[in-house]
C-alpha positions as CSV (number, residue, x, y, z in Angstrom):
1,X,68.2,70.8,169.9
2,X,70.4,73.8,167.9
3,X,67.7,73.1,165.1
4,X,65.2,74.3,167.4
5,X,67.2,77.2,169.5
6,X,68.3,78.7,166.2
7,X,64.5,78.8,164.8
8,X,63.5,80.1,168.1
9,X,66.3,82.6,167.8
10,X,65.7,84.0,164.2
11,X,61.9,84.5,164.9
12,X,63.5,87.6,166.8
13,X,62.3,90.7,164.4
14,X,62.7,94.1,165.2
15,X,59.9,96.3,164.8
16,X,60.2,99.9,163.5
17,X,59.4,102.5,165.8
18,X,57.6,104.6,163.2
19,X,55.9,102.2,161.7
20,X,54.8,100.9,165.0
21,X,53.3,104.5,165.7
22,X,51.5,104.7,162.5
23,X,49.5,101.7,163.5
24,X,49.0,103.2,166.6
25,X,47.6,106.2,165.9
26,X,45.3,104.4,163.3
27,X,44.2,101.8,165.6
28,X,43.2,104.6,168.0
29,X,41.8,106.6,165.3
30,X,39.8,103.8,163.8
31,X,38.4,102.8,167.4
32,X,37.6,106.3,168.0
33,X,34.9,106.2,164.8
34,X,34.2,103.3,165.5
35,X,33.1,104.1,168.9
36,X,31.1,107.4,168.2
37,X,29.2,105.3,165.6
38,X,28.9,103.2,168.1
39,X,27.0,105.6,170.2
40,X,25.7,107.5,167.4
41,X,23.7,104.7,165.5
42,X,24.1,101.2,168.0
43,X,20.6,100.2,169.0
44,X,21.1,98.1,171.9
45,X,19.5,99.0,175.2
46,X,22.8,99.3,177.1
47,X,24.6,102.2,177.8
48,X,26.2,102.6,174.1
49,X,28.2,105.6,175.2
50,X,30.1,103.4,178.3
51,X,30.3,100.4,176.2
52,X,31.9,102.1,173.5
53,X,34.8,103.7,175.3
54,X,35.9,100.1,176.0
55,X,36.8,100.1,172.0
56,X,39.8,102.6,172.1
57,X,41.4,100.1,175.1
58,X,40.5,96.8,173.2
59,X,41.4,97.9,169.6
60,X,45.3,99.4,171.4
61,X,45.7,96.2,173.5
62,X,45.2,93.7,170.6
63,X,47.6,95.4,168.4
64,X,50.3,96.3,171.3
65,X,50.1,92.2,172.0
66,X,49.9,91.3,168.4
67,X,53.2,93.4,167.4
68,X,54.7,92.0,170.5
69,X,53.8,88.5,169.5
70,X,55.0,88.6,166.0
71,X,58.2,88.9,166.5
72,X,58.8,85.7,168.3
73,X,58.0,82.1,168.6
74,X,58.4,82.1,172.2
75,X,56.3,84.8,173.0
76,X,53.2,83.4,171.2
77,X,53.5,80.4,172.8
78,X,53.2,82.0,176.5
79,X,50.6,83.8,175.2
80,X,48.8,81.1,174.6
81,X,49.6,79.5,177.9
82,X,48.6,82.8,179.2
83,X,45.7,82.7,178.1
84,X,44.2,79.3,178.8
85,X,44.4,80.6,182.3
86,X,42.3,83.6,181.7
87,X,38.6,83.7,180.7
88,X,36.2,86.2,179.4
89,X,33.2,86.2,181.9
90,X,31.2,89.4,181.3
91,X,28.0,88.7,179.8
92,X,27.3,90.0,176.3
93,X,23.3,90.6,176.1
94,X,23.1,91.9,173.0
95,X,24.6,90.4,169.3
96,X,25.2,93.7,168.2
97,X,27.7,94.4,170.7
98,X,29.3,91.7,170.1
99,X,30.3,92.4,166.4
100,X,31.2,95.8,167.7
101,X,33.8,93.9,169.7
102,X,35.3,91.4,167.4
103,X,35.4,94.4,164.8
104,X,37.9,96.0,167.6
105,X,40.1,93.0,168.3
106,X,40.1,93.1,164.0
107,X,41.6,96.5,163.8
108,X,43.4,95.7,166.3
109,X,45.3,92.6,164.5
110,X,45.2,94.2,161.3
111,X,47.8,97.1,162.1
112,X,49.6,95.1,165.1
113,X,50.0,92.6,161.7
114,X,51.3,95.8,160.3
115,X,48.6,95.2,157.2
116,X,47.4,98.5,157.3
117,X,45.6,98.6,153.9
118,X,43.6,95.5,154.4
119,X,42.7,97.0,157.7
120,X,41.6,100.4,156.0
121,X,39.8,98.6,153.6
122,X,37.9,96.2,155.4
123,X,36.8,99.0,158.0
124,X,35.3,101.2,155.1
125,X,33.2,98.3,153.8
126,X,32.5,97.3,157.7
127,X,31.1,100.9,158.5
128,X,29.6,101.1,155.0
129,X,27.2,97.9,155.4
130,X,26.7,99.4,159.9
């Protein structure tokens, strides 16, 4: 049983507040373009200018519960309880949208991974192929 307390225990990291800023303010950056291109170039019938403000909000709640998450054992493992309870009900109508919204949730884990030049990178050949 120590085994598994001092595991528990050393999963505790502490995470930088500048660096943690840095992500932030490229995660909201990053959602921001995302989101006018979004608006800009999307071709779905919906309302592409609501939809897109969603990214900003999606893009900073991934990586605020990703840093969170990766400092401890413990804390992933509620999240995952957490989220068995909780279900995504809104309809998505259009494909489209859809990749629009797991390309948030990956900038998202990208800088809350604190893996900022994989995230960079991967966004520039995302938006070069949209």
């Amino acid at each position: 049983m120590n085994n598994i307390e001092k595991f528990i225990s050393a999963q505790n990291v502490a995470i930088p507040l500048f660096e943690y800023f840095i992500n932030l303010v490229l995660t909201v950056l990053l959602s921001l373009i995302l989101s006018y291109l979004f608006a800009r170039y999307g071709r779905t019938l919906s309302n592409r200018e609501m939809f897109g403000k969603n990214f900003v909000l999606l893009s900073t709640a991934t990586m605020i519960v990703i840093t969170i998450v990766k400092s401890s054992l413990a804390l992933s493992l509620g999240l995952v309880g957490a989220l068995s309870i909780v279900r995504f009900r809104t309809a998505v109508k259009d494909p489209e949208e859809l990749v629009y919204l797991f390309l948030c949730i990956s900038i998202g884990l990208g800088f809350g991974a604190n893996q900022r030049a994989v995230t960079l990178v991967g966004f520039v050949i995302v938006v070069a192929i949209l």
